[in-house]
N, C-alpha and C positions, 0 to 999 in steps of 0.2 A: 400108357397112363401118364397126366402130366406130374412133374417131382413137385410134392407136396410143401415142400419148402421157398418153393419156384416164385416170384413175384411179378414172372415177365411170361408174354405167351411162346414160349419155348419154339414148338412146331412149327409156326410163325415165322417167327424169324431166322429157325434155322433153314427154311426152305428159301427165304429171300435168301439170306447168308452164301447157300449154295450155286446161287443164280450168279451171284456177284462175282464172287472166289471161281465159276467155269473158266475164263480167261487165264486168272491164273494156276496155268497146270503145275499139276506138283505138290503143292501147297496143303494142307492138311489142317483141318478146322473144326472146331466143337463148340457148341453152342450148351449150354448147363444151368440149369433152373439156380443150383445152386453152388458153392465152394466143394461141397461132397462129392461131384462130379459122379452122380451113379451109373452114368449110362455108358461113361467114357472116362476113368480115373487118370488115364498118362498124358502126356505130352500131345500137344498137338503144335503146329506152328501159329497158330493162333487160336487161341479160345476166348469166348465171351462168357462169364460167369453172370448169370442173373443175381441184382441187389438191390432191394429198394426200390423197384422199376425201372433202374437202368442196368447196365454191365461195366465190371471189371473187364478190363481190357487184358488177358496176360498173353503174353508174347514169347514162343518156342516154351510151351511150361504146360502144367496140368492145371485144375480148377484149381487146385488146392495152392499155387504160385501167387507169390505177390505181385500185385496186377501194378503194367504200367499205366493204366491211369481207367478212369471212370467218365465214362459216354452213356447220353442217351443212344439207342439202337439204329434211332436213324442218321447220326451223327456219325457213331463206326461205319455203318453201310456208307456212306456219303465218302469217306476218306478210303473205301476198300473199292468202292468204285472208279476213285479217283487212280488208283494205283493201277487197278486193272485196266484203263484208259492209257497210261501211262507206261503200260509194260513192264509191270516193275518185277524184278526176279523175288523181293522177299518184298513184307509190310512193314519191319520195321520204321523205314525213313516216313511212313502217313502217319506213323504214331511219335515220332521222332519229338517233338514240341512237348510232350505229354511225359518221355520217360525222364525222372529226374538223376541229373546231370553226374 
C-alpha cells in the first residue's frame, strides 16, 4: 500500500532508484513516501524522503536525518546516474554542491 502521507509515486521511483544504484554494488538505498520512514526506519547510504513532490536527499542516515539538500526525482536519478557512469565507490561527491559546508 502506498504511505498515506506519501506525495511522490513511491513504487516508481523506487524501482527506477534500483535500476540506477545496480552499478553501484554495495550501496544500500531507500526511497520513503515520508520522514516516518515506515517501511524502512534505519540508515540506509542513501535515502530519498518524499516532500512536497520532490525528495530530501539524506545521505548515510534514516528518513528521519536531516537531509542534504532537496531535488526533484529526476534530478537525484540524473546525478546517481552520473556516478554510477563514473564508478564512484560512494554518492556523496554527486551531492557534494548541495551539502552545506
Amino acid at each position: 500500500p502506498a504511505c498515506r502521507s506519501g506525495t511522490t509515486p513511491v513504487p516508481d521511483h523506487a524501482a527506477r532508484l534500483a535500476q540506477a544504484l545496480a552499478p553501484l554494488a554495495g550501496l544500500t538505498a531507500h526511497v520513503s513516501g515520508c520522514a516516518k520512514g515506515c517501511a524502512h526506519p534505519g540508515p540506509a547510504d542513501l535515502t530519498l524522503v518524499g516532500r512536497d513532490g520532490a525528495y530530501d536527499v539524506v545521505l548515510a542516515g534514516p528518513p528521519s536525518a536531516e537531509p542534504a539538500t532537496r531535488l526533484a526525482f529526476e534530478v537525484a536519478l540524473d546525478r546517481i546516474r552520473k556516478a554510477a557512469a563514473a564508478g564512484l565507490p560512494a554518492l556523496d561527491p554527486v551531492f557534494q554542491d548541495d551539502v552545506p559546508g
